[in-house]
mmCIF file as gemmi writes it, N, C-alpha and C atoms, coordinates in Angstrom:
data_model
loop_
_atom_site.group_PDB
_atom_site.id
_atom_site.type_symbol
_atom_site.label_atom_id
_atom_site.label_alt_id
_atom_site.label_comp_id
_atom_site.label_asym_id
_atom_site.label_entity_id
_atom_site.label_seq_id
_atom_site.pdbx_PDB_ins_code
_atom_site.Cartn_x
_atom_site.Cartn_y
_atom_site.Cartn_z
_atom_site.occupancy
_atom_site.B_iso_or_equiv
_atom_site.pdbx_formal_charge
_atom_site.auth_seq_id
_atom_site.auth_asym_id
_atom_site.pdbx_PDB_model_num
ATOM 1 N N . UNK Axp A 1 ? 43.499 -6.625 34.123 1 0 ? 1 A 1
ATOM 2 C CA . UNK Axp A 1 ? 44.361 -5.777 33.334 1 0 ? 1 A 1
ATOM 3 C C . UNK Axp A 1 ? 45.036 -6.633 32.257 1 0 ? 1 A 1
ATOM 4 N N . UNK Axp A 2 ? 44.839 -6.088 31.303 1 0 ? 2 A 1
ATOM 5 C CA . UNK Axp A 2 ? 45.931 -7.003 29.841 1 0 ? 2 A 1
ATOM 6 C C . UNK Axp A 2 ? 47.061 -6.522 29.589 1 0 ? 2 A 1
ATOM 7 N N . UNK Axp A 3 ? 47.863 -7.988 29.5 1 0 ? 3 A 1
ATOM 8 C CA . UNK Axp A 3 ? 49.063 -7.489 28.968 1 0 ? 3 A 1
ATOM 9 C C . UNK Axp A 3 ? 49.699 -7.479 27.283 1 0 ? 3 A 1
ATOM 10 N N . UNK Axp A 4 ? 48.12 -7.377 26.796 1 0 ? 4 A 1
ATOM 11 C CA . UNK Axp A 4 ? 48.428 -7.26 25.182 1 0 ? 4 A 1
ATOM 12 C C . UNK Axp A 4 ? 48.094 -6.04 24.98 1 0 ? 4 A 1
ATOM 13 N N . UNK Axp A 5 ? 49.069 -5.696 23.656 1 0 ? 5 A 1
ATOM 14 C CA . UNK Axp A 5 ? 48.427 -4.571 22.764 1 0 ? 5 A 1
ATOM 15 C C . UNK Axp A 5 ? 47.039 -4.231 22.846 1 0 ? 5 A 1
ATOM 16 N N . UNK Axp A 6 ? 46.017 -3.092 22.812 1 0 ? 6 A 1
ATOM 17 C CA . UNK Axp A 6 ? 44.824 -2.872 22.693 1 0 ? 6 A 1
ATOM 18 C C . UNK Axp A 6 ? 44.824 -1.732 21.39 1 0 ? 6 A 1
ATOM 19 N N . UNK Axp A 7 ? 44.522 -2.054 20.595 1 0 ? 7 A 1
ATOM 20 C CA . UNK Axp A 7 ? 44.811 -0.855 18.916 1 0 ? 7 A 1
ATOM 21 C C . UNK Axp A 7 ? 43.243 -0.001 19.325 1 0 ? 7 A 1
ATOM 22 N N . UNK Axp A 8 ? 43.756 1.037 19.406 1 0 ? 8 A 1
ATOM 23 C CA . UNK Axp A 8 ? 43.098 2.237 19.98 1 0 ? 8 A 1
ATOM 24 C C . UNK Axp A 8 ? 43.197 3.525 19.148 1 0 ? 8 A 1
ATOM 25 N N . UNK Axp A 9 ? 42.396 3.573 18.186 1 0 ? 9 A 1
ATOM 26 C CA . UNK Axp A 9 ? 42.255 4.53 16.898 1 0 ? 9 A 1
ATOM 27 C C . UNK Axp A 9 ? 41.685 5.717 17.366 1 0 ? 9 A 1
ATOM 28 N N . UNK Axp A 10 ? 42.046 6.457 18.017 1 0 ? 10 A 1
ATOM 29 C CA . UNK Axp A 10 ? 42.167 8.024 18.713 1 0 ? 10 A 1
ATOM 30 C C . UNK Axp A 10 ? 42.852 9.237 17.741 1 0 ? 10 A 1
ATOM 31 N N . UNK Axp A 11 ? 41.734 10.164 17.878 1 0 ? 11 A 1
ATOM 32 C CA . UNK Axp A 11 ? 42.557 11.307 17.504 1 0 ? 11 A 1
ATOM 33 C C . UNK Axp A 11 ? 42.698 12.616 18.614 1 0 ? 11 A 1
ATOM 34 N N . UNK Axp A 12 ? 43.633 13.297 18.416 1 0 ? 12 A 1
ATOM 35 C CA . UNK Axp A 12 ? 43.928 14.072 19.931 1 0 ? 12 A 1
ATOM 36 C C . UNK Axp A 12 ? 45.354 15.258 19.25 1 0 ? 12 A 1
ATOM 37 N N . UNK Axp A 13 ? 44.682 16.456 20.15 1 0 ? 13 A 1
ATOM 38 C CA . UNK Axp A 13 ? 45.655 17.487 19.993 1 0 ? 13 A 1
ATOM 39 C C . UNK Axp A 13 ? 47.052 17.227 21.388 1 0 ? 13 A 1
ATOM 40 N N . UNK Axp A 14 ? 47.978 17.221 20.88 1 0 ? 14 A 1
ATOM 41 C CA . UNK Axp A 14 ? 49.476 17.533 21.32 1 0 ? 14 A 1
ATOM 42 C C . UNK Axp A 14 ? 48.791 18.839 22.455 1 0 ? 14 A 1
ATOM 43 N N . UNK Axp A 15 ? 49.355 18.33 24.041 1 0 ? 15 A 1
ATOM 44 C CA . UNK Axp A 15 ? 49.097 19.198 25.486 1 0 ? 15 A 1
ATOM 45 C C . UNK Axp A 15 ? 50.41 19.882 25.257 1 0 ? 15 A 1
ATOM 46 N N . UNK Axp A 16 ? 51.4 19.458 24.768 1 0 ? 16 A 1
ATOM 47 C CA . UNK Axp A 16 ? 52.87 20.638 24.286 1 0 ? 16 A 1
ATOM 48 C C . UNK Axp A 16 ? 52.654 21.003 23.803 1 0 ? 16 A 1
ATOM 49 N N . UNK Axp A 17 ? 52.555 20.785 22.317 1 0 ? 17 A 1
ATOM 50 C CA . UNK Axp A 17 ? 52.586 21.905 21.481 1 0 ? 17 A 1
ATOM 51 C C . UNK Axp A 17 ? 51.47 22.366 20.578 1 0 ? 17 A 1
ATOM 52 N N . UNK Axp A 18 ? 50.598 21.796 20.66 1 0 ? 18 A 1
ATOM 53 C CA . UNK Axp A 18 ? 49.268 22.161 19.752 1 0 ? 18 A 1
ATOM 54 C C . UNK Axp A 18 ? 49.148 21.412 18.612 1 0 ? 18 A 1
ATOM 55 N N . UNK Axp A 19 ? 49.754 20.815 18.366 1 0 ? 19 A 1
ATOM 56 C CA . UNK Axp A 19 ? 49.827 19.988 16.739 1 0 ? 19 A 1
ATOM 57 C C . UNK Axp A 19 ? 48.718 18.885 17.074 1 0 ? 19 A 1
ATOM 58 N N . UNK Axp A 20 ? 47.524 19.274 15.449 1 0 ? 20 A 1
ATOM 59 C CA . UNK Axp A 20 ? 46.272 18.149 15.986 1 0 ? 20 A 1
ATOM 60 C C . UNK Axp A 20 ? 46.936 16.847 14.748 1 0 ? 20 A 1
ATOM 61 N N . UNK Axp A 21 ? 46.487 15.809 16.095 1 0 ? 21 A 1
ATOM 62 C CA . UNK Axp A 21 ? 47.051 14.369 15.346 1 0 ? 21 A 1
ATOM 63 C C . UNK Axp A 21 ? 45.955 13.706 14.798 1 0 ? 21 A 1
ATOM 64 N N . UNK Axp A 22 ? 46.185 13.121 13.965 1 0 ? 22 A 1
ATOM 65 C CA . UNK Axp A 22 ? 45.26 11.928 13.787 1 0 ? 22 A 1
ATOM 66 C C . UNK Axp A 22 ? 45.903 10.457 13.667 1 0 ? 22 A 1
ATOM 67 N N . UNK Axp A 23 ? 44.782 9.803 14.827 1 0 ? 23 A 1
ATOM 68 C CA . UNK Axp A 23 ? 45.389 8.351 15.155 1 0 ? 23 A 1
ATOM 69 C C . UNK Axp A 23 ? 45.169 7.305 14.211 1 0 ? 23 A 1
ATOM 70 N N . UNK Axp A 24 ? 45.779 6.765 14.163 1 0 ? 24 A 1
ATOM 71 C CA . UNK Axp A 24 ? 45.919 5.033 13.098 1 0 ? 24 A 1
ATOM 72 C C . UNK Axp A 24 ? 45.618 4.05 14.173 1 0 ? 24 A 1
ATOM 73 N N . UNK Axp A 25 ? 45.67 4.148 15.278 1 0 ? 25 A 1
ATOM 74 C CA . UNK Axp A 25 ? 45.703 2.818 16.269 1 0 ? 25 A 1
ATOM 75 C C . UNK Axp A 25 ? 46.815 2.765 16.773 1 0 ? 25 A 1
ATOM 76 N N . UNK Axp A 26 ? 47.737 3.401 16.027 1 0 ? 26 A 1
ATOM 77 C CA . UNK Axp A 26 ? 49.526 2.953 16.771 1 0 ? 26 A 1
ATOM 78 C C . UNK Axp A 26 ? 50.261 4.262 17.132 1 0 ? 26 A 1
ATOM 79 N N . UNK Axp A 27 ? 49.222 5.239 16.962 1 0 ? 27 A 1
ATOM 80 C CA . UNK Axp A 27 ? 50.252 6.594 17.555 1 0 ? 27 A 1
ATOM 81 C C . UNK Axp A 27 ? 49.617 6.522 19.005 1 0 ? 27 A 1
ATOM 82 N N . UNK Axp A 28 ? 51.104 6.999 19.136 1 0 ? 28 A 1
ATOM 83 C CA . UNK Axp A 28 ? 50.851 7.182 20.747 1 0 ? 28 A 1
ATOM 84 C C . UNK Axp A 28 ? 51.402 8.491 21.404 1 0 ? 28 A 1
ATOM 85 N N . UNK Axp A 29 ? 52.232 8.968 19.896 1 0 ? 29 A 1
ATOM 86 C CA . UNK Axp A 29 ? 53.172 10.52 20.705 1 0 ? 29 A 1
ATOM 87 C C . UNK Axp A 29 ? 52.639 11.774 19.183 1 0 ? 29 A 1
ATOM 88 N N . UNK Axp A 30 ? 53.111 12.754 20.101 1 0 ? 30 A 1
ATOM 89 C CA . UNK Axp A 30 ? 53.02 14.125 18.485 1 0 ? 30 A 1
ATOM 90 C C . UNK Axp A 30 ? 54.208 13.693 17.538 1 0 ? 30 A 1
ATOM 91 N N . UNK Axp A 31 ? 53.64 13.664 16.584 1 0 ? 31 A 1
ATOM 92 C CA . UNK Axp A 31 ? 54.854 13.994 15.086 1 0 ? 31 A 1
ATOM 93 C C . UNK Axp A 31 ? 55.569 15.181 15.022 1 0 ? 31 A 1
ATOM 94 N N . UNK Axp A 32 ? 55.389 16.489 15.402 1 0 ? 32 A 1
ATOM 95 C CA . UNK Axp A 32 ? 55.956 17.194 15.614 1 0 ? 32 A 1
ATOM 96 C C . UNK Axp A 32 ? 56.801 17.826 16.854 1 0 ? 32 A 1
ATOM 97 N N . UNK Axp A 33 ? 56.527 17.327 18.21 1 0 ? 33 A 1
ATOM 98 C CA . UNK Axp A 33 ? 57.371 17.571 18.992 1 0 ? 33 A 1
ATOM 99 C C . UNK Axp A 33 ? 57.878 16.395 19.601 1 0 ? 33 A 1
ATOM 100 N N . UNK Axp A 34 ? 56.778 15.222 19.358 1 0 ? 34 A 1
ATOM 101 C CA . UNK Axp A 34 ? 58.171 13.762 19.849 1 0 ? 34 A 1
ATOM 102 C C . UNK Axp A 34 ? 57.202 13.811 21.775 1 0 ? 34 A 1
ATOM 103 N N . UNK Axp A 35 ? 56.295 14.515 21.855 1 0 ? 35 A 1
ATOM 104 C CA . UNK Axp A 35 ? 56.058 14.52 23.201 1 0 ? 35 A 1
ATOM 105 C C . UNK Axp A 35 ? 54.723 13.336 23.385 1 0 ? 35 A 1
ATOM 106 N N . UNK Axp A 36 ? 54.95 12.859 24.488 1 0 ? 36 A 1
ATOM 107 C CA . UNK Axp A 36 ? 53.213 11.873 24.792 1 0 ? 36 A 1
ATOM 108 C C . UNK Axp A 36 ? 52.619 11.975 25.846 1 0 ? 36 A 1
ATOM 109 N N . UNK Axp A 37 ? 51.686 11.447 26.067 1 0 ? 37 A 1
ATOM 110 C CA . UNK Axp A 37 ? 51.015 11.302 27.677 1 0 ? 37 A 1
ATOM 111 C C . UNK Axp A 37 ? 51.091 9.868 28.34 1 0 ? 37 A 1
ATOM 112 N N . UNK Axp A 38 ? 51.422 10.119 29.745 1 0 ? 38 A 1
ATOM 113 C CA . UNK Axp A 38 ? 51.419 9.185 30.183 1 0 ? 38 A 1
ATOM 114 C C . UNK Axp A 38 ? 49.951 8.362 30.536 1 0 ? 38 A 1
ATOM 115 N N . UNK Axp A 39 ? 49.228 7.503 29.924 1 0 ? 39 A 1
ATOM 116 C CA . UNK Axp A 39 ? 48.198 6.991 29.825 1 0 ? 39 A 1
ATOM 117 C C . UNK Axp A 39 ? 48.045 5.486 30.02 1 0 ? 39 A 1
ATOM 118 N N . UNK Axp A 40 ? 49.088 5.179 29.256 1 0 ? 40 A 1
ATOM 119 C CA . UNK Axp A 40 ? 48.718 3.414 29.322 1 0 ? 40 A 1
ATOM 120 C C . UNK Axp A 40 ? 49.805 2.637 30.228 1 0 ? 40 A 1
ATOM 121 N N . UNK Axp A 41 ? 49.552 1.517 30.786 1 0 ? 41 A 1
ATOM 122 C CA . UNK Axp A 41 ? 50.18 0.394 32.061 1 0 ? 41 A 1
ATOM 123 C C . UNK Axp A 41 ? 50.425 -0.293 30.636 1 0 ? 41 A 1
ATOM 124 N N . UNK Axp A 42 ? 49.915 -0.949 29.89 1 0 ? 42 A 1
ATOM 125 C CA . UNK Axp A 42 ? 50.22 -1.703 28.614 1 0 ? 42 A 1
ATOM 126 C C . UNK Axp A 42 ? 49.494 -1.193 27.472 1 0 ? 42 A 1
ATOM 127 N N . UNK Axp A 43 ? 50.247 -0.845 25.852 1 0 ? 43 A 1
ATOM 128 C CA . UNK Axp A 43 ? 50.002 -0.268 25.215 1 0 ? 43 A 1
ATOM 129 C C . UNK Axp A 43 ? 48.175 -0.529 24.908 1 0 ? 43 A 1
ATOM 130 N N . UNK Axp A 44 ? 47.786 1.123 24.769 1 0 ? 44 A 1
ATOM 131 C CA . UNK Axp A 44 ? 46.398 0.925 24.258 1 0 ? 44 A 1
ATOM 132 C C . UNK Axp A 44 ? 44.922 1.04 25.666 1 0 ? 44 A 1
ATOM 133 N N . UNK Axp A 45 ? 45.635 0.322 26.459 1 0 ? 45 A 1
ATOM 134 C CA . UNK Axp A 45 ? 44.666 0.129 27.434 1 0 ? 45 A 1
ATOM 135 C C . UNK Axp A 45 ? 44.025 1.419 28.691 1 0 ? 45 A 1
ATOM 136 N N . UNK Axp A 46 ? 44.788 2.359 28.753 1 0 ? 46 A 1
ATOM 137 C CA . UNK Axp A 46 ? 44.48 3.535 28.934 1 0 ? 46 A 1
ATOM 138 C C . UNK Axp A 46 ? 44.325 3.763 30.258 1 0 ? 46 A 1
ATOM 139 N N . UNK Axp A 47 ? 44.557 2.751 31.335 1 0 ? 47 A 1
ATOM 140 C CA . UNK Axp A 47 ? 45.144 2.175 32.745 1 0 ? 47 A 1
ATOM 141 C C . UNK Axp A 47 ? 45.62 2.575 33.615 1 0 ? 47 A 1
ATOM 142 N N . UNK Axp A 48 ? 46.526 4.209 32.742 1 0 ? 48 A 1
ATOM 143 C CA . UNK Axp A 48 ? 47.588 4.711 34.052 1 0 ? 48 A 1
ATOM 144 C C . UNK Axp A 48 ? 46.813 5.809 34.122 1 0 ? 48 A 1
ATOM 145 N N . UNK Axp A 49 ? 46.549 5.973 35.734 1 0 ? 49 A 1
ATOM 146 C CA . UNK Axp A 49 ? 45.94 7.323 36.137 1 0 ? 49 A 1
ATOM 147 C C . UNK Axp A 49 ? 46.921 8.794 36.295 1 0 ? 49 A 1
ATOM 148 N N . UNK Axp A 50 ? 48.268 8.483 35.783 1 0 ? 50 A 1
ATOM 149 C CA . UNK Axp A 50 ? 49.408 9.292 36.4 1 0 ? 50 A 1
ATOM 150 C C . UNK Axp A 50 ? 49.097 10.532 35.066 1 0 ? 50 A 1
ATOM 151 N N . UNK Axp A 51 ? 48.852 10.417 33.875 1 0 ? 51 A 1
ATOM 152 C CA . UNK Axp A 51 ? 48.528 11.323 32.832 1 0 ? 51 A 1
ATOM 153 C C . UNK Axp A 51 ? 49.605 12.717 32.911 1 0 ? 51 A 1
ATOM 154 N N . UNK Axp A 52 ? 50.14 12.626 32.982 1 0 ? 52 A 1
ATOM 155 C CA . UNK Axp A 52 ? 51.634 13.249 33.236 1 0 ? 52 A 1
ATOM 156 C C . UNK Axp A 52 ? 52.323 13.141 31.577 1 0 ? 52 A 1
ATOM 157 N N . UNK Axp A 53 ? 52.948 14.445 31.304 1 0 ? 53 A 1
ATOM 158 C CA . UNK Axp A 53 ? 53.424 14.451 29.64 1 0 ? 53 A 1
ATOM 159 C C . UNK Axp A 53 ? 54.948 13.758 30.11 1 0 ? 53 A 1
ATOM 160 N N . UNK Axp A 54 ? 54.908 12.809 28.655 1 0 ? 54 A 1
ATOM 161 C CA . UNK Axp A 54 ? 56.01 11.746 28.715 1 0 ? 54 A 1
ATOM 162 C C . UNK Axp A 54 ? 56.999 12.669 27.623 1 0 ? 54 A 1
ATOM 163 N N . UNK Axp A 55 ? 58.362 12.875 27.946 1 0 ? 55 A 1
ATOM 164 C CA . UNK Axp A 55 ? 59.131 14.15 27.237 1 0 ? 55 A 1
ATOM 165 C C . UNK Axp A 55 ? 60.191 13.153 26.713 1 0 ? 55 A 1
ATOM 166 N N . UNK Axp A 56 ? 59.879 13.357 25.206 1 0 ? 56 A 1
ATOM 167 C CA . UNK Axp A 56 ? 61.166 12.328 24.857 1 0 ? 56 A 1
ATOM 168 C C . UNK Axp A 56 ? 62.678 13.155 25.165 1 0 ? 56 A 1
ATOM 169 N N . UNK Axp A 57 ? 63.478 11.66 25.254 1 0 ? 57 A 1
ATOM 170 C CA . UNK Axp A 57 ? 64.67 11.947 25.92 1 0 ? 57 A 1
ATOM 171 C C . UNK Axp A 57 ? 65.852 11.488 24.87 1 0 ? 57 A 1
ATOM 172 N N . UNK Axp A 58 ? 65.732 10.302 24.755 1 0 ? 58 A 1
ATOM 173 C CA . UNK Axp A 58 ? 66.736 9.668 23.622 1 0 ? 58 A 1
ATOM 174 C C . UNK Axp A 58 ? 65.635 9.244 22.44 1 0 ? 58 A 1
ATOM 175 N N . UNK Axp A 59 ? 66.435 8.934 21.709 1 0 ? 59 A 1
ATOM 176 C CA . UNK Axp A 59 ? 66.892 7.957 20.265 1 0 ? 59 A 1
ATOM 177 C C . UNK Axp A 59 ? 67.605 7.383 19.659 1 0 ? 59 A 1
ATOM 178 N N . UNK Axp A 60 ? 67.475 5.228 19.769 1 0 ? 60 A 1
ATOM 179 C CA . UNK Axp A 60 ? 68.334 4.732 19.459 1 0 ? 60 A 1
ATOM 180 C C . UNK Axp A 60 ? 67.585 3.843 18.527 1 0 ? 60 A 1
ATOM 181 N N . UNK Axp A 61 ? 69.092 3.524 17.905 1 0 ? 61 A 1
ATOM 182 C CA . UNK Axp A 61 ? 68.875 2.4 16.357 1 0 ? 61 A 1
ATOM 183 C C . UNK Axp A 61 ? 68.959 0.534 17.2 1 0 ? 61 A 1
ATOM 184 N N . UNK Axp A 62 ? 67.539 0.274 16.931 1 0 ? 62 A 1
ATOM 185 C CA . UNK Axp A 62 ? 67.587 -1.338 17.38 1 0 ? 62 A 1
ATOM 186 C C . UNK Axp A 62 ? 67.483 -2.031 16.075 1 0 ? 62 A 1
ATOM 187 N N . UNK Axp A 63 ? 68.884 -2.791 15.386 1 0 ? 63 A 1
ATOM 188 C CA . UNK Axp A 63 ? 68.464 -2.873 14.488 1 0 ? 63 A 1
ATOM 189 C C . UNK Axp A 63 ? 68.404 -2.054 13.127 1 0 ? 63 A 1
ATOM 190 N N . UNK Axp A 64 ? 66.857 -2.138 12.789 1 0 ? 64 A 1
ATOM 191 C CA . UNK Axp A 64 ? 66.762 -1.323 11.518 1 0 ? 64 A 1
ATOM 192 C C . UNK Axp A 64 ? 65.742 -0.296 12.017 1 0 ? 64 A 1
ATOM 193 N N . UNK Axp A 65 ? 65.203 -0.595 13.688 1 0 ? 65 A 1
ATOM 194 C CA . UNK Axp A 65 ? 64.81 -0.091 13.733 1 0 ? 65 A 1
ATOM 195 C C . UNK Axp A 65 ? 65.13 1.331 14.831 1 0 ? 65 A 1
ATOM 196 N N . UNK Axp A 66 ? 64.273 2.396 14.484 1 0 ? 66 A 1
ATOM 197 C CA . UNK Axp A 66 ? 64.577 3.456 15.462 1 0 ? 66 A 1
ATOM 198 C C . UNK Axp A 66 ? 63.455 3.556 16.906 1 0 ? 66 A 1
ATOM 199 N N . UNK Axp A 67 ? 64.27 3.788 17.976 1 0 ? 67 A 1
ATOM 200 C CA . UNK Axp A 67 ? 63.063 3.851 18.943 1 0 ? 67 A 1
ATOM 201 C C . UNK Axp A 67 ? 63.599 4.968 20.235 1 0 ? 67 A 1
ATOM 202 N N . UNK Axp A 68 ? 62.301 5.69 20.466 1 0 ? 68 A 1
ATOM 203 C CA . UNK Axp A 68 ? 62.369 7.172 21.324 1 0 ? 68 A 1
ATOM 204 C C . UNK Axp A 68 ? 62.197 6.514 22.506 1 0 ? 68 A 1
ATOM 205 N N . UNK Axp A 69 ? 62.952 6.749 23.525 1 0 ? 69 A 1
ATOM 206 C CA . UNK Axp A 69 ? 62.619 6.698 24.826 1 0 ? 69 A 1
ATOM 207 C C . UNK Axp A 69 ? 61.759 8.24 25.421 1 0 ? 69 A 1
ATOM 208 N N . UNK Axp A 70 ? 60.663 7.702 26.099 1 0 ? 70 A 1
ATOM 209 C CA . UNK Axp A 70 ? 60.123 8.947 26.755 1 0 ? 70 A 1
ATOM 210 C C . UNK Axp A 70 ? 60.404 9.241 28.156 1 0 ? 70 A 1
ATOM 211 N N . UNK Axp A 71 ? 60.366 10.006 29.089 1 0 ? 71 A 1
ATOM 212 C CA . UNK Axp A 71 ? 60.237 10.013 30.205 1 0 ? 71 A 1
ATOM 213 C C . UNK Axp A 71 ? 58.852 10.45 31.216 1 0 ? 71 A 1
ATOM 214 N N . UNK Axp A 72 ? 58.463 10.501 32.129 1 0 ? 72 A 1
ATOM 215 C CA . UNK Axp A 72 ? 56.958 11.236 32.212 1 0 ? 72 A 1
ATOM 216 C C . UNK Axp A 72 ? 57.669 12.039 33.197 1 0 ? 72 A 1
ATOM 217 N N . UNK Axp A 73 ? 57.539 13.215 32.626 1 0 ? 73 A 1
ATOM 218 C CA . UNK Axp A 73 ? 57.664 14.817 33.918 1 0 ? 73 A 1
ATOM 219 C C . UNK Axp A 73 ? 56.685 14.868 34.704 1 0 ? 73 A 1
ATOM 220 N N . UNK Axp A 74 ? 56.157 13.844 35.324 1 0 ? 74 A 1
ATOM 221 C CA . UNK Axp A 74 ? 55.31 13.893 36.459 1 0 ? 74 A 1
ATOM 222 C C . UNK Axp A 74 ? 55.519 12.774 37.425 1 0 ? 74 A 1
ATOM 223 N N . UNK Axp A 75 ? 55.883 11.446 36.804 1 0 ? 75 A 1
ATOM 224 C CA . UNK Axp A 75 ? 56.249 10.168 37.746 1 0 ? 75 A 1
ATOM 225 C C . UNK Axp A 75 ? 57.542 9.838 37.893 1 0 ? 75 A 1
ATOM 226 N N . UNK Axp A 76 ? 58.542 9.959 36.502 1 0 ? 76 A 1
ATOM 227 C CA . UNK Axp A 76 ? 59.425 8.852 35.926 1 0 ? 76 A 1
ATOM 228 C C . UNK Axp A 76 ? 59.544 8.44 35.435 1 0 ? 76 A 1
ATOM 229 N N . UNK Axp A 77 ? 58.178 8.043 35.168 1 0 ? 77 A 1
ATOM 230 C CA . UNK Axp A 77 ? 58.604 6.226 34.422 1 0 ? 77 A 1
ATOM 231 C C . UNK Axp A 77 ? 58.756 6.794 33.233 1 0 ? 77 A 1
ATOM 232 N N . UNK Axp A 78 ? 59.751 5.683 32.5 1 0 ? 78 A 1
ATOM 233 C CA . UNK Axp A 78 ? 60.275 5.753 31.341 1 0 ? 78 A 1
ATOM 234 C C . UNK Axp A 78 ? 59.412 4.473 30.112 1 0 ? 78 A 1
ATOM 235 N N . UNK Axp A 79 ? 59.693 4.809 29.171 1 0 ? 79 A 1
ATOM 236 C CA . UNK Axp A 79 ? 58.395 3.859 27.689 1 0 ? 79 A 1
ATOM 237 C C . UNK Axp A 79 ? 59.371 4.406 26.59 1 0 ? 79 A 1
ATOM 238 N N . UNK Axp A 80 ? 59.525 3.344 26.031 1 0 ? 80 A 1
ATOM 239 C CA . UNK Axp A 80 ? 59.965 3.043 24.779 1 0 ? 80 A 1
ATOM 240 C C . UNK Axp A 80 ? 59.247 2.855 23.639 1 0 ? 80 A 1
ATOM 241 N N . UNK Axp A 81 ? 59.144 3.742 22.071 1 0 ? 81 A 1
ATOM 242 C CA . UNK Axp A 81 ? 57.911 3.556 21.404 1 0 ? 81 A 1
ATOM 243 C C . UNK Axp A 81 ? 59.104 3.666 19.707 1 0 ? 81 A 1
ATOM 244 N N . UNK Axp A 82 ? 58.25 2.859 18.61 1 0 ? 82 A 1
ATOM 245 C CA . UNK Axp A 82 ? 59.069 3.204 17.477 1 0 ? 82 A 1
ATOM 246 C C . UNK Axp A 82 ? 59.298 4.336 16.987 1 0 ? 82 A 1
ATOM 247 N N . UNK Axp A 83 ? 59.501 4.901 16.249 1 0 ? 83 A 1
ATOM 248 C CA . UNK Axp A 83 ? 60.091 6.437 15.615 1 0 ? 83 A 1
ATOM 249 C C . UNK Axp A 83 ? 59.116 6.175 14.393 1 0 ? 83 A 1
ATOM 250 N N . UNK Axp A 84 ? 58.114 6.88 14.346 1 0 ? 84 A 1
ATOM 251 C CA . UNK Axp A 84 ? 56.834 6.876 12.705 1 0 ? 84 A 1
ATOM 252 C C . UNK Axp A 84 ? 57.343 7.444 11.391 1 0 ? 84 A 1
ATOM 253 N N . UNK Axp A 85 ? 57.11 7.006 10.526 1 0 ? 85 A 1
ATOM 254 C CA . UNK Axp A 85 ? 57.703 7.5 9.439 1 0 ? 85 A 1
ATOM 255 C C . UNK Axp A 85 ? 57.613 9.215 9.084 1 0 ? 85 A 1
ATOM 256 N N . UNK Axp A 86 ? 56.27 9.961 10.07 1 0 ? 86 A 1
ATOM 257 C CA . UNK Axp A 86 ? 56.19 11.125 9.955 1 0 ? 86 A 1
ATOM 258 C C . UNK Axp A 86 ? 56.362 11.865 10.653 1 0 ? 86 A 1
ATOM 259 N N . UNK Axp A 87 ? 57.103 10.97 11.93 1 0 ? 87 A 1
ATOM 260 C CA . UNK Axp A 87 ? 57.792 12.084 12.876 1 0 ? 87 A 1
ATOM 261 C C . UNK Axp A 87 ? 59.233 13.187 12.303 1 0 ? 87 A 1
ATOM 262 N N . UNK Axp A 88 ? 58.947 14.496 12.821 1 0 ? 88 A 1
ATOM 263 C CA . UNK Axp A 88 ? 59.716 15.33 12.451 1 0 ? 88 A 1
ATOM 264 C C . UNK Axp A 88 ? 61.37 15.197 13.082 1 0 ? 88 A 1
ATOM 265 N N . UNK Axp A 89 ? 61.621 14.901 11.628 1 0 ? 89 A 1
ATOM 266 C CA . UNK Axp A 89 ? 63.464 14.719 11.681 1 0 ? 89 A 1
ATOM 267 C C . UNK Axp A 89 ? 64.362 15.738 12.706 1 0 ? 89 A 1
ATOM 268 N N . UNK Axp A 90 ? 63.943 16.809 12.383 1 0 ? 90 A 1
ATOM 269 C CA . UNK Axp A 90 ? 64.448 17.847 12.834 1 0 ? 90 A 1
ATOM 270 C C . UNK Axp A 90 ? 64.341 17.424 14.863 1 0 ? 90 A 1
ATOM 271 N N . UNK Axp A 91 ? 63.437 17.173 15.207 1 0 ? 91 A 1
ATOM 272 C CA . UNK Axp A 91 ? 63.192 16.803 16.383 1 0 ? 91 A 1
ATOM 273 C C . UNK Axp A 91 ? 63.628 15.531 16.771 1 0 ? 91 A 1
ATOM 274 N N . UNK Axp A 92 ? 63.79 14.488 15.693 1 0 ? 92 A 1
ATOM 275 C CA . UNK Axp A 92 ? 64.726 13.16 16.144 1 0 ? 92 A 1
ATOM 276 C C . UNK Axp A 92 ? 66.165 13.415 16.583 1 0 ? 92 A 1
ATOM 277 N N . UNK Axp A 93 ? 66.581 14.199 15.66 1 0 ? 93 A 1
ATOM 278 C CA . UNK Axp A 93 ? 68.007 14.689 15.515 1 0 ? 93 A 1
ATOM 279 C C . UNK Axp A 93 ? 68.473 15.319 16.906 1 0 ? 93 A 1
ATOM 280 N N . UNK Axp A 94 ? 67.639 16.41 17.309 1 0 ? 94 A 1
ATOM 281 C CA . UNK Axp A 94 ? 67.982 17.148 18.836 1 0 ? 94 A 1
ATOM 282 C C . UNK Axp A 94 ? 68.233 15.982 19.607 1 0 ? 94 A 1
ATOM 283 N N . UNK Axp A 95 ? 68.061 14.956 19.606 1 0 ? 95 A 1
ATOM 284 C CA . UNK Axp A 95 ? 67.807 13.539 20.739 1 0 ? 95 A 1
ATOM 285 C C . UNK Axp A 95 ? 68.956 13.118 21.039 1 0 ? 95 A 1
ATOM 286 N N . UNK Axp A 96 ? 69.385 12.662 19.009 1 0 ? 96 A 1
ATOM 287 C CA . UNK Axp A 96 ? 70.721 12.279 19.33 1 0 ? 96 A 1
ATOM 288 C C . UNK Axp A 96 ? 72.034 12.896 20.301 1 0 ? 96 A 1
């Protein structure tokens, strides 16, 4: 199992809300509802069998930068990911 990044250029429709994404290698959640799957043990690698939707919870400023905590409504576990320049504001904002 690795504990590096694996850049994983996927495209995939949103199991919440229907919004079809297209991947760069570094998305990992919907732009429009902020929701993900629980999939990876370390980013990219695709490892976790739990596949359980990860429901963002917060949003905080590290820095300059912004970052969503998710939760998975099926295990727990919690993942921390950056905030994309085309994620929908309107949905950052509910977080705060």
């Amino acid at each position: 199992m690795s504990q590096t990044f694996i850049k994983k250029t996927e495209d995939f429709t949103c199991e919440h809300c229907g919004n079809a994404m297209r991947g760069d290698g570094y998305t990992n959640h919907c732009s429009n509802c902020l929701f993900s799957k629980h999939v990876d043990v370390f980013p990219g690698d695709r490892a976790e069998a739990c596949g359980g939707m990860m429901e963002p919870r917060t949003v905080l400023k590290r820095g300059e930068t912004y970052i969503i905590t998710h939760q998975c409504l099926r295990c727990g576990e919690e993942q921390s990911v950056r905030v994309r320049d085309d994620d929908n504001f309107e949905a950052l904002l509910l977080l705060c």
